[in-house]
C-alpha positions as CSV (number, residue, x, y, z in Angstrom):
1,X,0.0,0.0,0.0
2,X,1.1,3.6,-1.2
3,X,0.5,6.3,1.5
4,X,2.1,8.9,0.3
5,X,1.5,9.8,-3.8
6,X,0.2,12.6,-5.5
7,X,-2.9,13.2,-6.6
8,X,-4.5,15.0,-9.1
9,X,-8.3,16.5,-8.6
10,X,-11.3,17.8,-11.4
11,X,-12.4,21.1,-9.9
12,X,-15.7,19.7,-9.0
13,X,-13.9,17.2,-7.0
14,X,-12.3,20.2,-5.2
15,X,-15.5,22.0,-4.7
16,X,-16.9,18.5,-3.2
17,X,-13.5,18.5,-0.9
18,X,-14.7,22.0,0.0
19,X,-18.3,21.7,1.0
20,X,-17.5,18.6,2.6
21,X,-14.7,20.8,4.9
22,X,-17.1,23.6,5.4
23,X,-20.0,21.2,6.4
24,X,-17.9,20.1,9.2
25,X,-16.7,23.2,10.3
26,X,-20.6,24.3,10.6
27,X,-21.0,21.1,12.4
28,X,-18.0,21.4,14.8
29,X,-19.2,24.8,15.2
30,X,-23.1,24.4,16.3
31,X,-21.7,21.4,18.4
32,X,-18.9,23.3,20.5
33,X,-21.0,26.6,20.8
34,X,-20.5,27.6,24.0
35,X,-16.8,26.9,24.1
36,X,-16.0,28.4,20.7
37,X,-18.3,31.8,21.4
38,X,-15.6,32.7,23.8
39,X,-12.7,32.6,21.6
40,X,-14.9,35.1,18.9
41,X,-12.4,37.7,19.4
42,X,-10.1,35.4,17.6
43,X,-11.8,34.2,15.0
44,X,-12.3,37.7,14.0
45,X,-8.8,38.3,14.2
46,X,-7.8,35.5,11.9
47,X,-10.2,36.3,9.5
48,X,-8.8,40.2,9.3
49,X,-5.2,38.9,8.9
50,X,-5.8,36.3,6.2
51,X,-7.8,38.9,4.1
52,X,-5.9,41.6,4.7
53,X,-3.0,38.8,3.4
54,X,-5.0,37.9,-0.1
55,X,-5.8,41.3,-0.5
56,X,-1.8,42.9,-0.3
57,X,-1.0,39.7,-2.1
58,X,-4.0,40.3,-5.3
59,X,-2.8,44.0,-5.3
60,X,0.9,43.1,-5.7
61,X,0.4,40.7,-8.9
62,X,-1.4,43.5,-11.0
């Protein structure tokens, strides 16, 4: 048995790859409410730095 071997995905196998990820994190989400509501400060801090990240990086390349 091969573990480790690359693999090549159709871009609807991606976007299944994606809503299945996303499903969970709604999941895991709804599932650890109370404990994750506490840590909301940091969720809102990753999602400043990773756009603020794409964005710089999208302005750069033009």
């Amino acid at each position: 048995m091969r573990i480790f071997r690359t693999w090549t995905f159709q871009w609807w196998e991606v976007s299944l790859i994606k809503i299945c990820l996303l499903s969970l994190g709604i999941l895991l989400g709804l599932y650890f409410y109370d404990y994750l509501i506490s840590f909301l400060w940091l969720w809102w801090v990753l999602f400043a730095v990773t756009a603020t990240y794409f964005v710089v990086r999208f302005i750069k390349e033009k």
